[in-house]
C-alpha positions, 0 to 999 in steps of 0.5 A, a space after each residue: 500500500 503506497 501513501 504520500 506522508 508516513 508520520 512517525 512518533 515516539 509517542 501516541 501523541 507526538 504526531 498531532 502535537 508537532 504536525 496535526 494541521 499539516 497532516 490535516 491539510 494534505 489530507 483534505 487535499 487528498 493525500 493519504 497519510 499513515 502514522 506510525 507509533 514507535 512506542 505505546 506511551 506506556 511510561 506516560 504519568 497520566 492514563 495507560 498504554 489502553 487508554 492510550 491506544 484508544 485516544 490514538 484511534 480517536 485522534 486518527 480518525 479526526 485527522 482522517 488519517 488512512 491508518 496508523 500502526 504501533 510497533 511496541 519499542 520500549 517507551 523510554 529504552 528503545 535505541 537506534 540498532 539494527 533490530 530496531 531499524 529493521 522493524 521502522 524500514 518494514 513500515 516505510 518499504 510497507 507504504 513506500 511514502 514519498 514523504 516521512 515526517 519524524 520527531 524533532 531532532 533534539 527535544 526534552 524528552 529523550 525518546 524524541 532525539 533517539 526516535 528522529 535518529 531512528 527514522 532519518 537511519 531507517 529512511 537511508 537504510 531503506 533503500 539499501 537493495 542489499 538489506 533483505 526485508 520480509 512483512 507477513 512472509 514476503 520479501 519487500 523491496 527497497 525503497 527511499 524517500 524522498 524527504 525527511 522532515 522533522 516537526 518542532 515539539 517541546 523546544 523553540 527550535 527554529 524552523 527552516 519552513 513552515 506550513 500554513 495551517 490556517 483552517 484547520 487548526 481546530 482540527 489539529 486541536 480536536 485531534 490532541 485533546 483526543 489524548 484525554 489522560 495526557 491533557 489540562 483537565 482541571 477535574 482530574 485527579 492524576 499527577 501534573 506533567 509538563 504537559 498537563 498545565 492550560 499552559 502548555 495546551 494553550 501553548 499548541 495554539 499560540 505556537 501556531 499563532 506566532 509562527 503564522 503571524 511571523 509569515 503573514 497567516 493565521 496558524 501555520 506549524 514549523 519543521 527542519 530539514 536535512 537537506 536543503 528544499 528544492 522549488 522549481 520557482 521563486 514564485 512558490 516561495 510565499 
C-alpha cells in the first residue's frame, strides 16, 4: 500500500502535537497519510498504554488519517540498532511514502532525539537493495524517500519552513485533546506533567499563532530539514 506522508512518533501523541494541521491539510487535499507509533506511551504519568491506544484511534480518525500502526519499542529504552531499524524500514518499504515526517531532532524528552535518529537511519537504510526485508512472509523491496522532515515539539527550535495551517487548526486541536489522560483537565485527579498545565495546551495554539503571524497567516506549524528544499520557482516561495 503506497501513501504520500508516513508520520512517525515516539509517542501516541507526538504526531498531532508537532504536525496535526499539516497532516490535516494534505489530507483534505487528498493525500493519504499513515502514522506510525514507535512506542505505546506506556511510561506516560497520566492514563495507560489502553487508554492510550484508544485516544490514538480517536485522534486518527479526526485527522482522517488512512491508518496508523504501533510497533511496541520500549517507551523510554528503545535505541537506534539494527533490530530496531529493521522493524521502522518494514513500515516505510510497507507504504513506500514519498514523504516521512519524524520527531524533532533534539527535544526534552529523550525518546524524541533517539526516535528522529531512528527514522532519518531507517529512511537511508531503506533503500539499501542489499538489506533483505520480509512483512507477513514476503520479501519487500527497497525503497527511499524522498524527504525527511522533522516537526518542532517541546523546544523553540527554529524552523527552516513552515506550513500554513490556517483552517484547520481546530482540527489539529480536536485531534490532541483526543489524548484525554495526557491533557489540562482541571477535574482530574492524576499527577501534573509538563504537559498537563492550560499552559502548555494553550501553548499548541499560540505556537501556531506566532509562527503564522511571523509569515503573514493565521496558524501555520514549523519543521527542519536535512537537506536543503528544492522549488522549481521563486514564485512558490510565499
Amino acid at each position: 500500500m503506497k501513501v504520500d506522508i508516513l508520520a512517525f512518533g515516539a509517542h501516541p501523541d507526538d504526531v498531532e502535537l508537532g504536525a496535526g494541521g499539516t497532516l490535516a491539510k494534505e489530507i483534505a487535499k487528498g493525500k493519504t497519510v499513515v502514522i506510525v507509533d514507535l512506542t505505546k506511551g506506556e511510561l506516560g504519568t497520566r492514563g495507560t498504554e489502553h487508554t492510550r491506544k484508544t485516544e490514538a484511534e480517536d485522534a486518527k480518525n479526526i485527522l482522517g488519517v488512512t491508518n496508523r500502526e504501533n510497533l511496541g519499542f520500549a517507551d523510554g529504552f528503545f535505541i537506534n540498532d539494527k533490530q530496531h531499524q529493521l522493524e521502522v524500514i518494514k513500515m516505510i518499504r510497507k507504504y513506500q511514502p514519498e514523504i516521512v515526517l519524524c520527531n524533532a531532532i533534539d527535544d526534552r524528552h529523550i525518546d524524541h532525539g533517539k526516535g528522529s535518529q531512528l527514522v532519518s537511519d531507517a529512511c537511508f537504510l531503506s533503500g539499501l537493495i542489499k538489506i533483505e526485508t520480509q512483512l507477513d512472509g514476503v520479501s519487500q523491496k527497497q525503497w527511499r524517500p524522498k524527504q525527511v522532515y522533522h516537526y518542532i515539539q517541546w523546544k523553540n527550535i527554529e524552523p527552516d519552513f513552515v506550513v500554513d495551517i490556517t483552517g484547520y487548526m481546530d482540527v489539529k486541536m480536536k485531534s490532541v485533546l483526543a489524548y484525554k489522560t495526557q491533557f489540562f483537565d482541571p477535574n482530574s485527579k492524576a499527577p501534573e506533567t509538563p504537559i498537563s498545565s492550560k499552559n502548555f495546551t494553550d501553548s499548541v495554539k499560540y505556537r501556531a499563532k506566532d509562527l503564522g503571524r511571523l509569515v503573514n497567516v493565521e496558524f501555520a506549524e514549523g519543521f527542519t530539514v536535512e537537506r536543503y528544499v528544492t522549488v522549481n520557482s521563486l514564485f512558490d516561495l510565499k
